[in-house]
N, CA, C and O atoms as a GROMACS GRO file, in nm:
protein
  212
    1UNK      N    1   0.084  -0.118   0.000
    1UNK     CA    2   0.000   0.000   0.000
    1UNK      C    3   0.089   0.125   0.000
    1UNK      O    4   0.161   0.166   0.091
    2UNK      N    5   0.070   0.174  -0.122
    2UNK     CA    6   0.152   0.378  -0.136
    2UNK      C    7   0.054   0.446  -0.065
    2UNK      O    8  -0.067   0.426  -0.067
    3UNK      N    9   0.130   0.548   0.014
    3UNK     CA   10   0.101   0.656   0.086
    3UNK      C   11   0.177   0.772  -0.035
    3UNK      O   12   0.294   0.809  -0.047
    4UNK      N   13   0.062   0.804  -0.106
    4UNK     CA   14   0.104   0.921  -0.192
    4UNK      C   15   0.110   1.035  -0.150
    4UNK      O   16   0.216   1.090  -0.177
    5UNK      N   17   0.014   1.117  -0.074
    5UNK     CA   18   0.014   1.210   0.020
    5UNK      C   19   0.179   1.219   0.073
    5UNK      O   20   0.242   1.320   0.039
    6UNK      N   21   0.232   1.136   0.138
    6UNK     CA   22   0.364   1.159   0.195
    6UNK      C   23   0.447   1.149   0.076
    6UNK      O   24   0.537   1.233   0.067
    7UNK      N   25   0.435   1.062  -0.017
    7UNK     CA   26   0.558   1.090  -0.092
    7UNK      C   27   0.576   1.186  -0.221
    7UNK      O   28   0.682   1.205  -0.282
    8UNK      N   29   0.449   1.244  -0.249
    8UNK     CA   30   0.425   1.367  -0.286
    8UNK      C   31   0.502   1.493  -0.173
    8UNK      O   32   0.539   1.597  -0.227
    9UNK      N   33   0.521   1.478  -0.039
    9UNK     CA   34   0.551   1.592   0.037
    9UNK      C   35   0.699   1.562   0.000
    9UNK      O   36   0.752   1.628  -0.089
   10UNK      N   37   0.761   1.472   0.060
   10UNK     CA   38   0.885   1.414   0.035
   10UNK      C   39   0.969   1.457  -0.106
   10UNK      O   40   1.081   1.509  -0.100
   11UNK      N   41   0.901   1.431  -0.233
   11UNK     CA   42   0.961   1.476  -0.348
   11UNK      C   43   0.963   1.649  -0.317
   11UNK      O   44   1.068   1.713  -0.307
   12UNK      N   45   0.834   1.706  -0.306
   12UNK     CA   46   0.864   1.847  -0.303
   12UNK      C   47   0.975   1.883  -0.233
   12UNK      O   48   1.069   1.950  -0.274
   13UNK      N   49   0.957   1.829  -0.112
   13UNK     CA   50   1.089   1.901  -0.008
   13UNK      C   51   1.200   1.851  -0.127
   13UNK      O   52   1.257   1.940  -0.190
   14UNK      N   53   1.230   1.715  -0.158
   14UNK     CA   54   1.346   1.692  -0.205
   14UNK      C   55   1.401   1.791  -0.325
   14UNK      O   56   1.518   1.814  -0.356
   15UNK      N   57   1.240   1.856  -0.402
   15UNK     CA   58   1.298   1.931  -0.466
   15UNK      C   59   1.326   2.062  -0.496
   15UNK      O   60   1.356   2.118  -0.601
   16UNK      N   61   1.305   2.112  -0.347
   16UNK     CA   62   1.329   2.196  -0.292
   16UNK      C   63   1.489   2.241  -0.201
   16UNK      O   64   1.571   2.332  -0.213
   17UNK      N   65   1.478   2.139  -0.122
   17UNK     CA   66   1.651   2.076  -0.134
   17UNK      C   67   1.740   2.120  -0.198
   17UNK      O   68   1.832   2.194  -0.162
   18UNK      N   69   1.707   2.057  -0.340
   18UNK     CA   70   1.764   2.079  -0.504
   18UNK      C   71   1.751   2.208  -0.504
   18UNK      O   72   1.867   2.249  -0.510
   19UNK      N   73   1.698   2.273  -0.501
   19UNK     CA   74   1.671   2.417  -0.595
   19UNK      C   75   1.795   2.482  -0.475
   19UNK      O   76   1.904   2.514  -0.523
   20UNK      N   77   1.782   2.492  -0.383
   20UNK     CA   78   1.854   2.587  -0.297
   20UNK      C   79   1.993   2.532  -0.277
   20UNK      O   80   2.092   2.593  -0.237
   21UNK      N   81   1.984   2.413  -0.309
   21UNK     CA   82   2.158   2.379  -0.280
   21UNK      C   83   2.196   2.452  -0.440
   21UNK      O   84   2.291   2.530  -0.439
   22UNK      N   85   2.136   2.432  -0.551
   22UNK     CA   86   2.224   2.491  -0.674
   22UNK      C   87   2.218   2.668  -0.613
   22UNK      O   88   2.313   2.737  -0.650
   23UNK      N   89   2.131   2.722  -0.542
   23UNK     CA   90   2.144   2.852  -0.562
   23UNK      C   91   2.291   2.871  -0.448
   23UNK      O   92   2.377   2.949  -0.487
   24UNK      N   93   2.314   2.805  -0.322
   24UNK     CA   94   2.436   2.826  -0.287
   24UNK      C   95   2.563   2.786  -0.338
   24UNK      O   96   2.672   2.825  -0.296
   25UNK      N   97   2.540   2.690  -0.448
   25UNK     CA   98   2.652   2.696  -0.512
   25UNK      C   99   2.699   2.818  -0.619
   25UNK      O  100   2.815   2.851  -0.643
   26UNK      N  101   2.600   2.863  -0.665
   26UNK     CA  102   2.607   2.960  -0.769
   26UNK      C  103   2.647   3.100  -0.696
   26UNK      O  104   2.676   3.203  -0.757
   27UNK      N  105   2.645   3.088  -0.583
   27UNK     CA  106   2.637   3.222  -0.511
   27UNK      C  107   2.780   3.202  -0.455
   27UNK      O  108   2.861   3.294  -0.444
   28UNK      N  109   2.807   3.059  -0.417
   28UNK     CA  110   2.935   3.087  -0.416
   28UNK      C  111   3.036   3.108  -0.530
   28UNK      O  112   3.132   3.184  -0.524
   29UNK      N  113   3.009   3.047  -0.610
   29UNK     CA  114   3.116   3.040  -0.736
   29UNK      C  115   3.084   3.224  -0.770
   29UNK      O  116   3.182   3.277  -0.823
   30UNK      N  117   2.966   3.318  -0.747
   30UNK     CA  118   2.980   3.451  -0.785
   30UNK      C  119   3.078   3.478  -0.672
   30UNK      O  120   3.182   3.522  -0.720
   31UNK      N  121   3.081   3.471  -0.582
   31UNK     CA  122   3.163   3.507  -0.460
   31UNK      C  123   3.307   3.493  -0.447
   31UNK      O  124   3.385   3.572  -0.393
   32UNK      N  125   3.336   3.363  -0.514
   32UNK     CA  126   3.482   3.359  -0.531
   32UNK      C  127   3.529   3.417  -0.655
   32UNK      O  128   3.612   3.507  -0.647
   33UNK      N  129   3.480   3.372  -0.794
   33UNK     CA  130   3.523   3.451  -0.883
   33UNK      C  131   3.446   3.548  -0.999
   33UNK      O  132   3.452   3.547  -1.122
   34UNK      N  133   3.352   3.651  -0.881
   34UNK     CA  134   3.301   3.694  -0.931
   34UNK      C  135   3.324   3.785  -1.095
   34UNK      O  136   3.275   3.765  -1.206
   35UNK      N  137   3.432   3.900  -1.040
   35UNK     CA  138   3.489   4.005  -1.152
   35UNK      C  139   3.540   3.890  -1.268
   35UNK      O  140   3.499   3.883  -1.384
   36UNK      N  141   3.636   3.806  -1.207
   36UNK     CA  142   3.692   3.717  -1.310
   36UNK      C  143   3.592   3.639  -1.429
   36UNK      O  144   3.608   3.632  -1.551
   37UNK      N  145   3.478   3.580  -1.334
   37UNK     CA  146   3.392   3.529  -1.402
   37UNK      C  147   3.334   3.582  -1.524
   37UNK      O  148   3.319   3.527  -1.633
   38UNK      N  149   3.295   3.732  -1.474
   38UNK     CA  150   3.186   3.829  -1.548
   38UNK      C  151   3.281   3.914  -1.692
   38UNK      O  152   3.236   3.974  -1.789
   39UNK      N  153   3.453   3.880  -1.644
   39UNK     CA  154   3.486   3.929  -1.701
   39UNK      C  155   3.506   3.810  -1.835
   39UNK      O  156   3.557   3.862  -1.934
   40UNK      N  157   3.473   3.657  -1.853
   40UNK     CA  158   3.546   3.556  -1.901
   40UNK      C  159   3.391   3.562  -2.002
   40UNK      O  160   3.385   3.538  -2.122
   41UNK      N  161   3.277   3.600  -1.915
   41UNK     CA  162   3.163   3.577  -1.978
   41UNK      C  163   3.150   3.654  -2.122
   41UNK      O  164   3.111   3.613  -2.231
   42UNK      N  165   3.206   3.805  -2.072
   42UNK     CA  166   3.169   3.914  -2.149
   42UNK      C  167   3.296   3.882  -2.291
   42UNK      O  168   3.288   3.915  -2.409
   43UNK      N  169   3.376   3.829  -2.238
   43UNK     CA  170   3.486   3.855  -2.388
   43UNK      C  171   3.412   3.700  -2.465
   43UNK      O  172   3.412   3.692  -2.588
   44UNK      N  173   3.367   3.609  -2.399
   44UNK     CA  174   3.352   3.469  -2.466
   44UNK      C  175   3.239   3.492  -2.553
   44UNK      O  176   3.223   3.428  -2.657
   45UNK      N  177   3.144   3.600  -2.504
   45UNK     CA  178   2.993   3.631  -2.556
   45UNK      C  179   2.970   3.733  -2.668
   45UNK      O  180   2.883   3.774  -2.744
   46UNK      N  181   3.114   3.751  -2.632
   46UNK     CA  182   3.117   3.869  -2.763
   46UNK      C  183   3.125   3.803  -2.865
   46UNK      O  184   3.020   3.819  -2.928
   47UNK      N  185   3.205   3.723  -2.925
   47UNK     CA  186   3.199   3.611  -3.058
   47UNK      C  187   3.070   3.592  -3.065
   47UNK      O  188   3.005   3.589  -2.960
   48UNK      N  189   3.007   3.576  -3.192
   48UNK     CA  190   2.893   3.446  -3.125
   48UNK      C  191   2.967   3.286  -3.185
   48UNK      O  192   2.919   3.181  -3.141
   49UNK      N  193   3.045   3.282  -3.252
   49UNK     CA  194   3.108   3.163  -3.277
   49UNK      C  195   3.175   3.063  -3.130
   49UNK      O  196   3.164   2.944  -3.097
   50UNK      N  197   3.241   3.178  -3.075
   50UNK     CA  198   3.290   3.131  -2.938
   50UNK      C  199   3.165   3.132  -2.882
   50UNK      O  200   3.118   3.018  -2.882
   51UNK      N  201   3.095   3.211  -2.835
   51UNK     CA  202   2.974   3.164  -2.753
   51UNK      C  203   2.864   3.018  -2.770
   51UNK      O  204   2.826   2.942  -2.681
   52UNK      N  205   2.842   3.017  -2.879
   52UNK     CA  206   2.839   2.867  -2.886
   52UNK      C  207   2.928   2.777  -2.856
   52UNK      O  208   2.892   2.691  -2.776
   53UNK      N  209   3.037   2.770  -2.899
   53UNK     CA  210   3.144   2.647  -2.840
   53UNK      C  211   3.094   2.660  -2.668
   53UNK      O  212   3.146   2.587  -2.584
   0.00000   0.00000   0.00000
């Protein structure tokens, strides 16, 4: 016998979990290399040949 009720709650939390662990990773990787980052984005995006690759 499934107890859907609970494992309906269970997935949400789990994917909720999910959502906020990628946002502290992303917040860290802005944190450590932020300028560097923004600066790697802007010259790669300028191509659009390189921006695809």
């Amino acid at each position: 016998m499934e107890s859907t009720p609970v494992l309906f709650v269970v997935n949400i939390a789990a994917a909720a979990l999910l959502i906020w662990a990628v946002r502290l990773v992303r917040t860290g990787f802005e944190r450590a290399l932020g300028a560097k980052l923004r600066l790697w984005l802007r010259r790669s995006l300028s191509n659009r040949l390189a921006a695809a690759g």
